[in-house]
VOPAGU-2260 file (C-alpha; in pm, 1 decimal, decimal comma):
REM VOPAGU-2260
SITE   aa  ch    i         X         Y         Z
SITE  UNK   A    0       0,0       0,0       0,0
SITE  UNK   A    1     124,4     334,5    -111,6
SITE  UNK   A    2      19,7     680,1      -1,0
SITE  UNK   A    3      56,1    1027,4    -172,9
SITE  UNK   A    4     -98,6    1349,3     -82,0
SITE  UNK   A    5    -416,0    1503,6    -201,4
SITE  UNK   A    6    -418,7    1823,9    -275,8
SITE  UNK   A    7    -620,0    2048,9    -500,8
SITE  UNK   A    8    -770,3    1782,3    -680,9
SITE  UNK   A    9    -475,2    1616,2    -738,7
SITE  UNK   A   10    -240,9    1341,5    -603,3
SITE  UNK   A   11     124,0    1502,7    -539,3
SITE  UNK   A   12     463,8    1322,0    -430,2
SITE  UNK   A   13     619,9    1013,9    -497,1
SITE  UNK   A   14     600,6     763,0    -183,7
SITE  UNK   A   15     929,0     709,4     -59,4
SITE  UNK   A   16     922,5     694,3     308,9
SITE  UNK   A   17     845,8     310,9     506,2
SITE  UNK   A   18     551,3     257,6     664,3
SITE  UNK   A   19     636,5     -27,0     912,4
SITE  UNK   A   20     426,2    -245,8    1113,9
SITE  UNK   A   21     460,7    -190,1    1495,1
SITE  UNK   A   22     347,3    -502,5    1596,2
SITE  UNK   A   23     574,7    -723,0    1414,7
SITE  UNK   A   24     797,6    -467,4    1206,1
SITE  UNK   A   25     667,9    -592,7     850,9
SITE  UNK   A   26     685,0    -332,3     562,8
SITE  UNK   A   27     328,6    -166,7     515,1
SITE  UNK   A   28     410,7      31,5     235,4
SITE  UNK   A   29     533,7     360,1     153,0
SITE  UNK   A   30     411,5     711,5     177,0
SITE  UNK   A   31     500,9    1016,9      31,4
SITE  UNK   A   32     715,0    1236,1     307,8
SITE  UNK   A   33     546,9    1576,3     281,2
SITE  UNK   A   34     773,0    1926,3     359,9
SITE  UNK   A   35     670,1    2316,3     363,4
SITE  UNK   A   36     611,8    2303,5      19,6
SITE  UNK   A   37     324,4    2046,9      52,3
SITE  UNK   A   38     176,5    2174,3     360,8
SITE  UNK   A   39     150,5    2545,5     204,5
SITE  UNK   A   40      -7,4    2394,1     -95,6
SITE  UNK   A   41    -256,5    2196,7     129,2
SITE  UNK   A   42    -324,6    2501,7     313,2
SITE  UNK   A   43    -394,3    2719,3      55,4
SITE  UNK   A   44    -654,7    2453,0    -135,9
SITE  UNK   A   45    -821,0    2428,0     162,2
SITE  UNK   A   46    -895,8    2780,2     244,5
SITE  UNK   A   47    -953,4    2866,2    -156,2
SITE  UNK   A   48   -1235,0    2580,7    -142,3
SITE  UNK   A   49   -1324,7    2766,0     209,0
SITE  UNK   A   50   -1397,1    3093,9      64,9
SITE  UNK   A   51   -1443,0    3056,9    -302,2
SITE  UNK   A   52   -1749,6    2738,7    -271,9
SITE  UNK   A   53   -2023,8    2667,6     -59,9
SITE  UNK   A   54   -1835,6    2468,3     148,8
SITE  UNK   A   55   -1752,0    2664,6     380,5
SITE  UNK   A   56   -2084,5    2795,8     437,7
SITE  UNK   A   57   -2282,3    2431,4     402,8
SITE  UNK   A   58   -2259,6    2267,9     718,0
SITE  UNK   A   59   -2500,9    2020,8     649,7
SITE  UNK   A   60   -2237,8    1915,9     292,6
SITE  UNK   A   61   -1974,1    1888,4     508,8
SITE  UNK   A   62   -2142,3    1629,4     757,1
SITE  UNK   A   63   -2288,6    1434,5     435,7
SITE  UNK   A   64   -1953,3    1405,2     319,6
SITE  UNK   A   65   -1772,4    1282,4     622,2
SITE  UNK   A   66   -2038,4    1052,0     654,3
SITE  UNK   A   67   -2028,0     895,5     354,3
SITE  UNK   A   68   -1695,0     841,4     361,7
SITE  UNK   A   69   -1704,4     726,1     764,4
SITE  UNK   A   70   -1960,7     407,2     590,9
SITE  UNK   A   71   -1656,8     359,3     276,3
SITE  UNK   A   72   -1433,7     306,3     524,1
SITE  UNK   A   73   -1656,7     103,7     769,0
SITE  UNK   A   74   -1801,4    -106,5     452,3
SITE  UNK   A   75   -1379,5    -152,7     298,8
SITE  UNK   A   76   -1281,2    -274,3     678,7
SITE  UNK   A   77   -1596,5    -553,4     699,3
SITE  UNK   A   78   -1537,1    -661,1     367,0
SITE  UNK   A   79   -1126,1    -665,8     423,9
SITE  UNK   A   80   -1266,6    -911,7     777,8
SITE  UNK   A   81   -1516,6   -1046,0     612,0
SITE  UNK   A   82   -1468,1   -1157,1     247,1
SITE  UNK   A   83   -1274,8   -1473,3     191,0
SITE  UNK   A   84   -1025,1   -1461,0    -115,7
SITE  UNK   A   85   -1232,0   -1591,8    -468,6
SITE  UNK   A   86    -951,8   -1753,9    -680,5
């Protein structure tokens, strides 16, 4: 599993960094190792989707949205559990 960062619609950096497992010190995967460049970029997204779109003003968007994406995650983690491997 690889990770990159999202920002302003797009996925930026190159994974490079090891993600290990506490537990048992296996490799996770990689992630991208984000600097001042990436957080001023992520900043600046965020508070041009803040002011510039009815985001910022739409509470009731906002909740939708973390919710739906509170049940992906939820529904990804059963079936992860839950699903035996078809092959």
């Amino acid at each position: 599993m690889n990770a990159q960062h999202w920002i302003a619609g797009a996925w930026t950096g190159e994974p490079s960094a090891d993600s290990v497992n506490p537990a048992d010190g296996t490799l996770i995967g990689q992630f991208a190792d984000g600097g001042t460049w990436q957080a001023e970029a992520a900043i600046a997204a965020a508070r041009h989707v803040f002011e510039r779109t009815t985001w910022g003003q739409d509470a009731r968007l906002r909740q939708d949205v973390l919710l739906v994406q509170h049940l992906v995650n939820r529904f990804n983690n059963y079936r992860a559990a839950n699903m035996a491997p078809v092959g």
